[in-house]
C-alpha positions in Angstrom: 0.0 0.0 0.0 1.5 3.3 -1.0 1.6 6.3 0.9 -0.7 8.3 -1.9 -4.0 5.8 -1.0 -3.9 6.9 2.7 -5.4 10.1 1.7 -8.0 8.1 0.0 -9.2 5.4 2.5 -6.2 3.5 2.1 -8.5 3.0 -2.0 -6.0 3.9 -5.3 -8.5 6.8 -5.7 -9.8 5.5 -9.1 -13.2 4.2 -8.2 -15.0 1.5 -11.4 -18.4 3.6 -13.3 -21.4 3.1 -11.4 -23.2 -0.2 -13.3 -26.7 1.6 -14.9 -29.9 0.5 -14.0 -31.9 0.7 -17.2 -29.0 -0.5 -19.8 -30.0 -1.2 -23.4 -33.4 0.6 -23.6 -33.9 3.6 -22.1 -36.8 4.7 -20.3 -38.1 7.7 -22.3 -38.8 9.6 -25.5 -35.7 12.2 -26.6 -37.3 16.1 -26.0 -36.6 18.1 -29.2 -33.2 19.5 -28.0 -32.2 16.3 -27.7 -32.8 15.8 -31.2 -31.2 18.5 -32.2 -27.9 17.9 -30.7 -27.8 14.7 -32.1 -28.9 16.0 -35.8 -25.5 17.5 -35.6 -23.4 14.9 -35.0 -22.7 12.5 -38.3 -23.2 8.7 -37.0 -23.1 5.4 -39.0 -20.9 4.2 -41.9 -20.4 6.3 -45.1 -21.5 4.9 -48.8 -19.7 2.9 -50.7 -17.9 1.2 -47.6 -18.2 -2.0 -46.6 -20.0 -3.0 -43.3 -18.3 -5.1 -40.8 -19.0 -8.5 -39.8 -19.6 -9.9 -36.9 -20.9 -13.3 -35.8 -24.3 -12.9 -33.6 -24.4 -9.2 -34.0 -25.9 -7.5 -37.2 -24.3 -3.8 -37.9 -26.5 -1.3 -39.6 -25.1 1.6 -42.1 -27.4 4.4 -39.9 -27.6 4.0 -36.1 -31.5 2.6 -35.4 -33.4 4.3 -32.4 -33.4 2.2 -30.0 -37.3 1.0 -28.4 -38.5 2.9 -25.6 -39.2 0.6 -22.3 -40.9 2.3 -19.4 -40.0 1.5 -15.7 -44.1 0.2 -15.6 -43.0 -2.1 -18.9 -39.8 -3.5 -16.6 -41.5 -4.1 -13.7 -44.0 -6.4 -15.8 -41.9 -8.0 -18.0 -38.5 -9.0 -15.3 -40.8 -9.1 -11.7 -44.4 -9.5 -12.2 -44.6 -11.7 -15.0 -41.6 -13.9 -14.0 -43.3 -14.1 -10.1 -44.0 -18.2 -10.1 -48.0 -19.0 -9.5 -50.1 -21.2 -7.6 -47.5 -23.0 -5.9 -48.4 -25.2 -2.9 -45.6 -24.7 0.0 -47.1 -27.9 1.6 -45.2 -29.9 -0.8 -42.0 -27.9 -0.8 -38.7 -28.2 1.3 -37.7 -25.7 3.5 -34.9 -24.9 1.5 -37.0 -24.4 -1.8 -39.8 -22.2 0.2 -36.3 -20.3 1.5 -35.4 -19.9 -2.1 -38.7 -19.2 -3.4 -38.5 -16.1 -0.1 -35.2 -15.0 -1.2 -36.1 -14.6 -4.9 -39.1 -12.7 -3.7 -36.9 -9.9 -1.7 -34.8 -9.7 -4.7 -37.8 -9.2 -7.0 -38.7 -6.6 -4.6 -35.4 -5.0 -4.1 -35.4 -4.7 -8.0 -38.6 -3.3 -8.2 -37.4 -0.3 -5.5 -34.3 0.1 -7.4 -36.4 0.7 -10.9 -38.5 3.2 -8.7 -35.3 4.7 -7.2 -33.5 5.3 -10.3 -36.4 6.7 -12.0 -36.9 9.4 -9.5 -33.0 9.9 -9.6 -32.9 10.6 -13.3 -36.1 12.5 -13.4 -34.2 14.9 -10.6 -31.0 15.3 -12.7 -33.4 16.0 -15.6 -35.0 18.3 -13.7 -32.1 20.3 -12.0 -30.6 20.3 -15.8 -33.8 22.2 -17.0 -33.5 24.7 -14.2 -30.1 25.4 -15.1 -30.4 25.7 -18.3 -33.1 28.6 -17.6 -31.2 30.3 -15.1 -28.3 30.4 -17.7 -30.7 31.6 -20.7 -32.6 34.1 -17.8 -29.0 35.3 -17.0 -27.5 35.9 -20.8 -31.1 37.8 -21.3 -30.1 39.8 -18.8 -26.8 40.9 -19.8 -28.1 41.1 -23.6 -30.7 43.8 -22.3 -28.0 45.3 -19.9 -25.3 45.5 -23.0 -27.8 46.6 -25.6 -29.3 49.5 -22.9 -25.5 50.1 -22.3 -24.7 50.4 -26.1 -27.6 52.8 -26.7 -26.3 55.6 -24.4 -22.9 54.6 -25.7 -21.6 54.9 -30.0 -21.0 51.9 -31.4 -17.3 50.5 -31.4 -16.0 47.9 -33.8 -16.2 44.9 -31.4 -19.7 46.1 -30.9 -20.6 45.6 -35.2 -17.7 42.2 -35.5 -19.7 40.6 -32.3 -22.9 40.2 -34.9 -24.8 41.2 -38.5 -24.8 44.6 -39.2 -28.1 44.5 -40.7 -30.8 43.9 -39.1 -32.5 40.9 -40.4 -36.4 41.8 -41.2 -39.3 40.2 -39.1 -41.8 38.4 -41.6 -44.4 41.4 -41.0 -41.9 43.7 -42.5 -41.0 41.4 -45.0 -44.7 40.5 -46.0 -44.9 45.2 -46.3 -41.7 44.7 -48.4 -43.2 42.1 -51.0 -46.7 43.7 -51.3 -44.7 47.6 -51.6 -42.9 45.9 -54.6 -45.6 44.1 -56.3 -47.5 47.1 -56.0 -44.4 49.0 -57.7 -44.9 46.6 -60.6 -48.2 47.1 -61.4 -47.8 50.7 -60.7 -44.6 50.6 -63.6 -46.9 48.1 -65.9 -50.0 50.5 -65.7 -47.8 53.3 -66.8 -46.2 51.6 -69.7 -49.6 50.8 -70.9 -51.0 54.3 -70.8 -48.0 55.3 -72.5 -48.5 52.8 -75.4 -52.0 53.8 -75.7 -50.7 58.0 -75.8 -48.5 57.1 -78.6 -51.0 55.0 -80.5 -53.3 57.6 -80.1 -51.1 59.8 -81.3 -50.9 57.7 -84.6 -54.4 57.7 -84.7 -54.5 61.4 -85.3 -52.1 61.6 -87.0 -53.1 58.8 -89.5 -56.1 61.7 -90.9 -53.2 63.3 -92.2 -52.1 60.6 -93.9 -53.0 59.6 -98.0 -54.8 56.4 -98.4 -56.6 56.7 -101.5 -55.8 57.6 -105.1 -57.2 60.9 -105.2 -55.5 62.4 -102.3 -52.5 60.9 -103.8 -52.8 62.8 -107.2 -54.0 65.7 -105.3 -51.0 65.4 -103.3 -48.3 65.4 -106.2 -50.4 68.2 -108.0 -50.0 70.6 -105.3 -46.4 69.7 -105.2 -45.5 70.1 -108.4 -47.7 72.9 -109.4 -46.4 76.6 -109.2 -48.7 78.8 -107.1 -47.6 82.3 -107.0 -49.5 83.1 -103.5 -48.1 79.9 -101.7 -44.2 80.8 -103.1 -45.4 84.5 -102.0 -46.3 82.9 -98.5 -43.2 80.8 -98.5 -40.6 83.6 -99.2 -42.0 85.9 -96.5 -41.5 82.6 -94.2 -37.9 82.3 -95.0 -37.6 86.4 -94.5 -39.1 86.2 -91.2 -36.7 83.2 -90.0 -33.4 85.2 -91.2 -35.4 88.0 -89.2 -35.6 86.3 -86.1 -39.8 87.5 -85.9 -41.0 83.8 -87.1 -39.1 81.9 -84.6 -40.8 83.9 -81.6 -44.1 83.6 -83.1 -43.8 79.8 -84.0 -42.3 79.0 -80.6 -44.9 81.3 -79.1 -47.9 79.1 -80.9 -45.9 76.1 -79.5 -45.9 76.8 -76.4 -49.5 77.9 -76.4 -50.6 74.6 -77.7 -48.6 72.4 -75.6 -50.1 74.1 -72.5 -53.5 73.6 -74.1 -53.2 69.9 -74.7 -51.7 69.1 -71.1 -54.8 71.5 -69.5 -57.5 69.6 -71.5 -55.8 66.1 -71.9 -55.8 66.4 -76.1 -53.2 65.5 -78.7 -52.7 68.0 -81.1 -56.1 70.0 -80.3 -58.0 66.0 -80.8 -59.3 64.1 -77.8 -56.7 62.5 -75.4 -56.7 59.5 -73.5 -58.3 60.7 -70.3 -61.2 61.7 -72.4 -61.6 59.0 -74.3 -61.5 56.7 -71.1 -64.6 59.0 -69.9 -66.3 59.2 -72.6 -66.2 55.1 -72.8 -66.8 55.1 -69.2 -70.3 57.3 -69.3 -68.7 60.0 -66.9 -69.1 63.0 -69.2 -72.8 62.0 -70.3 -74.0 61.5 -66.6 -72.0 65.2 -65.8 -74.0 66.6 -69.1 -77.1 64.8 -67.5 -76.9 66.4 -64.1 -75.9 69.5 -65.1 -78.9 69.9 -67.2 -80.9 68.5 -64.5 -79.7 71.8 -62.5 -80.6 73.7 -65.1 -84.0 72.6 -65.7 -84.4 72.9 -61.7 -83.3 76.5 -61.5 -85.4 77.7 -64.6 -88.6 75.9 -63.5 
């Protein structure tokens, strides 16, 4: 005996793992963070290698879940149902009715120890669970106390490298975010389309201009080809009055005047514009001519 186990009981100090109760099966279901720990950790033999071999024992490429077996499910199956039945002690020894004691106090002495060992593993379970709120209560606290801290405080470098610097958007915000952008879309598509209809309105106007039949094609080439002394009259006091400067303030002048026309009436070119049109189509401007003569009719009479 060496002088370093008289500090110990006169023991090496090294004392063998306590044998488990419940080996094999255990006794409950795994919670959900059990679960998850064990989703991260890769168990079981990879593709495309081999699986050992061993005689009596059958190895599986993925660890199976092992049964559950309550402490109720032991106690049936290893003491009740294993308890020997209507046995006369009148015809027995004394040392079988001794045995047939003895194997009753160890039934009995297992059944405590199931009971026991339950309650002691439902403890740890429990004193684990506590912890593990005290510890989340506790980093809650300090995560208020640092972000209350960091508020009165401007933010240092550790303080954007300890997480994102974005904040990441709650699904209300990101529900406002995908109905602000569909709406942009439709807003963008509506406006293309009125666009497209402007400009083929535009060519709608401007198609009575253009020369579709045969006369207004021979009309066409007669006036540009014939010499009429009041139109080369007109023409030459045109080009005087651009070297002049006079016709470019009067033409811009008339420009101007009909641009601000159009946008205060919603016409092309002096002809009706979309916006009427659209009313027209939609019956607004007869039920205004309808009610206004209405008011008329009321006031006279």
């Amino acid at each position: 005996m060496s002088k370093r186990s008289l500090k110990l009981g006169r023991k090496s100090g090294v004392l063998p793992r306590v044998r488990p109760v419940f080996k094999r099966y255990p006794i409950r279901h795994k919670t959900a963070e059990e679960k998850a720990e064990e989703s991260k950790i890769e168990q079981g033999f990879a593709e495309g290698i081999p699986l050992p071999q061993k005689k009596g024992f059958t190895f599986h490429r993925q660890p199976i879940e092992k049964p559950v077996l309550t402490v109720e499910e032991r106690i049936k199956r290893n003491i009740d149902e294993r308890r020997p039945q209507n046995i006369d002690e009148s015809k027995l020894s004394q040392d079988e009715i001794w045995q047939l004691k003895r194997d009753d106090i160890r039934r009995e002495h297992l059944r405590e120890a199931y009971l026991k060992e339950a309650e002691r593993l439902h403890k740890i379970e429990e004193l684990k669970r506590k912890q593990q709120e005290r510890e989340k209560k506790a980093s809650s606290v300090v995560k208020q106390h640092t972000e209350e801290s960091g508020s009165l405080t401007l933010p240092t470098i550790d303080s954007y490298l300890k997480g994102p610097i974005m904040r990441q958007r709650t699904p209300e915000e990101q529900q406002l975010v995908e109905e602000q952008r569909v709406l942009n879309r439709r807003a963008q598509e509506l406006e293309i389309q009125e666009r497209k209809m402007n400009e083929l309105l535009q060519l709608y106007h401007a198609a009575a201009n253009f020369i579709t039949t045969e006369e207004e094609l021979e009309q066409a080439i007669k006036e540009a080809f014939e010499v009429n002394v009041s139109k080369f009259e007109s023409k030459q006091m045109v080009i005087e009055n651009k070297l002049s400067g006079y016709f470019n303030a009067f033409s811009n002048m008339n420009t101007n005047e009909s641009i601000v026309t159009d946008e205060m009436f919603g016409e092309i070119n002096g002809q009706p514009g979309l916006n009427k049109i659209k009313s027209t189509l939609d019956g607004d401007v007869e039920k205004l001519r309808r009610e206004a003569q209405l008011s008329i009719n009321q006031r006279s009479a």
